[in-house]
N, C-alpha and C positions, 0 to 999 in steps of 0.2 A: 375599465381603462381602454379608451382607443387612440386611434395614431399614436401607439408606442414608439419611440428613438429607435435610432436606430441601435445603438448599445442595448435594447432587449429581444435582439435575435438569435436565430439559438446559432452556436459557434461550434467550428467544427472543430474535432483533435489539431488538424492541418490546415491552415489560412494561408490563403494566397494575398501577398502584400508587392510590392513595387519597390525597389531600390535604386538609389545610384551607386552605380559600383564601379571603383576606383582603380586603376592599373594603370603601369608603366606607359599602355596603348593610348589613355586617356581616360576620359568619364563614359558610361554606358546609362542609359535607363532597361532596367530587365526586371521579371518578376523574380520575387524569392518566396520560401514557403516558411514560414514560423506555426511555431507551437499553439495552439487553441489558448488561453486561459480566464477563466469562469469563475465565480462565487457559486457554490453550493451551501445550501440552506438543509442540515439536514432535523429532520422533526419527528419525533415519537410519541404513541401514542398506545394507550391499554385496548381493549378490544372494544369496550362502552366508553371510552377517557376520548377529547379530543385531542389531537398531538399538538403537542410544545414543541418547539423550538430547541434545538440540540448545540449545535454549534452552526458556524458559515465556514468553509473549507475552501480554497482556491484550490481549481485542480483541473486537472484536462479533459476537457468533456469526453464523454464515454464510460460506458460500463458504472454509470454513476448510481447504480441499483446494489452493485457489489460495491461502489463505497463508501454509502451508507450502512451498511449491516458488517462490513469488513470492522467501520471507527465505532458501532454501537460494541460491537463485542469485546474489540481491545480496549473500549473506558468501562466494559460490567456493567451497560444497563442494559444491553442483552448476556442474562447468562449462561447459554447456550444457542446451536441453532435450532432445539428444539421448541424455541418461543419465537422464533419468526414465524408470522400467520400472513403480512402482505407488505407488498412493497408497493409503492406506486409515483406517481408523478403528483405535485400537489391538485388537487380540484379548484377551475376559477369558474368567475360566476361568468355567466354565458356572454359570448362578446369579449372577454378578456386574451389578450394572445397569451400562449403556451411558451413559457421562453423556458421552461426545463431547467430550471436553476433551481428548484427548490420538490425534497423527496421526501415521501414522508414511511415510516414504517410502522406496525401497527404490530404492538406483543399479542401471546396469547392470555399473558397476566399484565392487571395492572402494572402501572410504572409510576415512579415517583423522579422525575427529570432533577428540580430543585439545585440543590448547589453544587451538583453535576454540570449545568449547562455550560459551556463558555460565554463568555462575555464579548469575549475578542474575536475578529477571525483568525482561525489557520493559517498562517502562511504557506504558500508552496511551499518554498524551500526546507522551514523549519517545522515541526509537530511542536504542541505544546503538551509537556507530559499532564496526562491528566490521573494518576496515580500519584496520589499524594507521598507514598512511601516503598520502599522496598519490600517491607515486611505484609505490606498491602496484596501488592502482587505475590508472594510468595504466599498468602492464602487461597488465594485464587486462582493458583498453578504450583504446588507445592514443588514439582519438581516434571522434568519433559521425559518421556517415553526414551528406554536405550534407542528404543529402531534398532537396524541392522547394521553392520557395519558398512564405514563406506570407504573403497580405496583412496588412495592420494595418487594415482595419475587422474579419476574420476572426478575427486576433488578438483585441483589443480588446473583442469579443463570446461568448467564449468562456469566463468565469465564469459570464456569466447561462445559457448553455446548461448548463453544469454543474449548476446552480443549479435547470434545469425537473428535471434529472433526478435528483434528489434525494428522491428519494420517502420516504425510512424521516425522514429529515433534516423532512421535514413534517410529520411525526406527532410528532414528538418537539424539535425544534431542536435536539436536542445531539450533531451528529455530525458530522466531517470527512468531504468526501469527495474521490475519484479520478477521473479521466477521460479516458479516449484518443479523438480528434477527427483527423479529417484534415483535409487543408488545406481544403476546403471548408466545415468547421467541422463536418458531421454529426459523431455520436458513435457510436466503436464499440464500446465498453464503459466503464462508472461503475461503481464501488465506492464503497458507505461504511462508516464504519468509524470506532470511539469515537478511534480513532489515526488519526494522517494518513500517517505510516509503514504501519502496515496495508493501509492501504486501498491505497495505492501495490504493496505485496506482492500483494496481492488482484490487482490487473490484469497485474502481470509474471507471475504465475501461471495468470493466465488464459491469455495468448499464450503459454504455455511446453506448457502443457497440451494448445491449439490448434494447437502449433505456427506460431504465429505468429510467433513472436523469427527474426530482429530487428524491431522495430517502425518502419523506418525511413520516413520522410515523413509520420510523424503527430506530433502533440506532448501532452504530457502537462498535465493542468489541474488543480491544487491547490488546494482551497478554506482553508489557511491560508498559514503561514509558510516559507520552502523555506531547510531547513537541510545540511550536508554528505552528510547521508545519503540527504537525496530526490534530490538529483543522483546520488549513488550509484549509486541504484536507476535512474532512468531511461537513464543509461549502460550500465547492465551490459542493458537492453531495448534498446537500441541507438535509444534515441529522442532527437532532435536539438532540437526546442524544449519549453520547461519554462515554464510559464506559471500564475503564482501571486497568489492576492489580496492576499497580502501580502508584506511585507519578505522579502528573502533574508538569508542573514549574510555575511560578508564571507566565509570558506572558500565558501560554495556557488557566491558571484562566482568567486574563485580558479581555482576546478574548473573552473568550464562554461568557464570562457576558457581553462583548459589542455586542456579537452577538445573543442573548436570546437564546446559546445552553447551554444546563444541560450538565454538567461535573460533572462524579464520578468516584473517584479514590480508591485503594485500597481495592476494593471487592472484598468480598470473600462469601461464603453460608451464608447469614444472617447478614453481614455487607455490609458498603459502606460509604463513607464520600461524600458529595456532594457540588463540590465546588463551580456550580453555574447551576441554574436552577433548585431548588428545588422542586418550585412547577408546576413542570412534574411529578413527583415521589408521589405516593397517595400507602396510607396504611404506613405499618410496615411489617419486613421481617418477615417470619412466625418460 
């Protein structure tokens, strides 16, 4: 393919766009900066198998290595990170431009993709669960690591660290983001991501990568809403508290209480509701 549009260039997390902006003073022309958003193709394959087609993912370009192997692990067709062998960018035939939209990973055992694949894309905004059942995931994560215990002023302050660390999210406001924190509250890695699911991919992919999994005694920090699937995910990273600014839904409750993960929702500096795993959580916020 040559003279590609301009729609197959590679896009960055942060695009600089043009506005007209509106005030009392009058109309202005000035730049603004919005959020990257991409179709990701991700594709797997066995180590002699060529790779299939996985799902297509809107997501915000970057760290797009960790969010492939982040989404292969939370749907179990990677069962570990001891079967990642390589990542890489898809190969085009010579003359083809590089638009980075499409990854591919390579197990160390065969794979059978099949009626795993989606069909659909991802949306940013929403994940589509791809665990058929409860009882599904509850074999493949019977239940999360205690970890240590973690305070509740620690707790409790652990949106706004998410929050310094938000950097592309400042340039822009429009982004979800990710965060893994130990009990002393440092952070050992943030992602963001136009998706909250993403972004969540983005750091299980990281510690899959680092071999870090399982994650246990650290907890995961959500800057929106924590639906089935974010528990999903933070399970299959074997992390034990899930800590979210906002509402969970009732399956996310369900989960973490079948799966002894502490879910808390709607924290903010000295609150938190806890909607299951309570006693993880020792003290009073200060």
């Amino acid at each position: 393919m040559t003279g590609a549009p301009e729609t197959f260039r590679r896009v960055a997390p942060v695009e600089q766009v043009m506005v007209s902006a509106l005030s009392p003073s009058g109309r202005s022309e000035r730049p603004d900066h919005v959020v990257g958003e991409e179709p990701l193709e991700i594709r797997l394959g066995g180590p002699f198998d060529p790779p299939e087609p996985v799902a297509v993912t809107m997501r915000t370009p970057g760290h797009d290595f960790e969010l492939a192997v982040g989404f292969l692990l939370s749907e179990g067709l990677l069962a570990d990170q001891s079967e990642l062998r390589a990542v890489k960018y898809c190969d085009l035939p010579e003359g083809d431009p590089q638009a980075f939209n499409v990854v591919t990973v390579t197990s160390s055992r065969p794979v059978e993709v099949g009626a795993r694949r989606r069909q659909v894309a991802v949306s940013a905004s929403c994940g589509i669960c791809g665990t058929a059942t409860l009882d599904e995931l509850r074999d493949r994560c019977p239940s999360v690591p205690a970890g240590e215990p973690l305070s509740a002023e620690v707790l409790t302050s652990l949106p706004a660290r998410l929050r310094e660390n938000q950097r592309v999210f400042a340039r822009t406001g429009g982004l979800h983001a990710a965060g893994i924190f130990d009990t002393s509250g440092s952070a050992l890695g943030v992602r963001e991501d136009i998706g909250r699911h993403n972004a969540v991919d983005k750091l299980v992919g990281w510690a899959a990568m680092q071999r870090r999994l399982p994650l246990t005694g650290s907890a995961l920090v959500v800057s929106g809403r924590v639906s089935f699937e974010i528990v999903q995910k933070a399970a299959v990273a074997g992390i034990s508290v899930l800590v979210a600014v906002s509402a969970p839904s009732s399956l996310a409750v369900v989960t973490a209480q079948a799966l002894g993960m502490t879910l808390a929702g709607f924290v903010r500096e000295g609150r938190a509701n806890l909607y299951a795993g309570a006693w993880r959580v020792v003290g009073s916020p200060a």
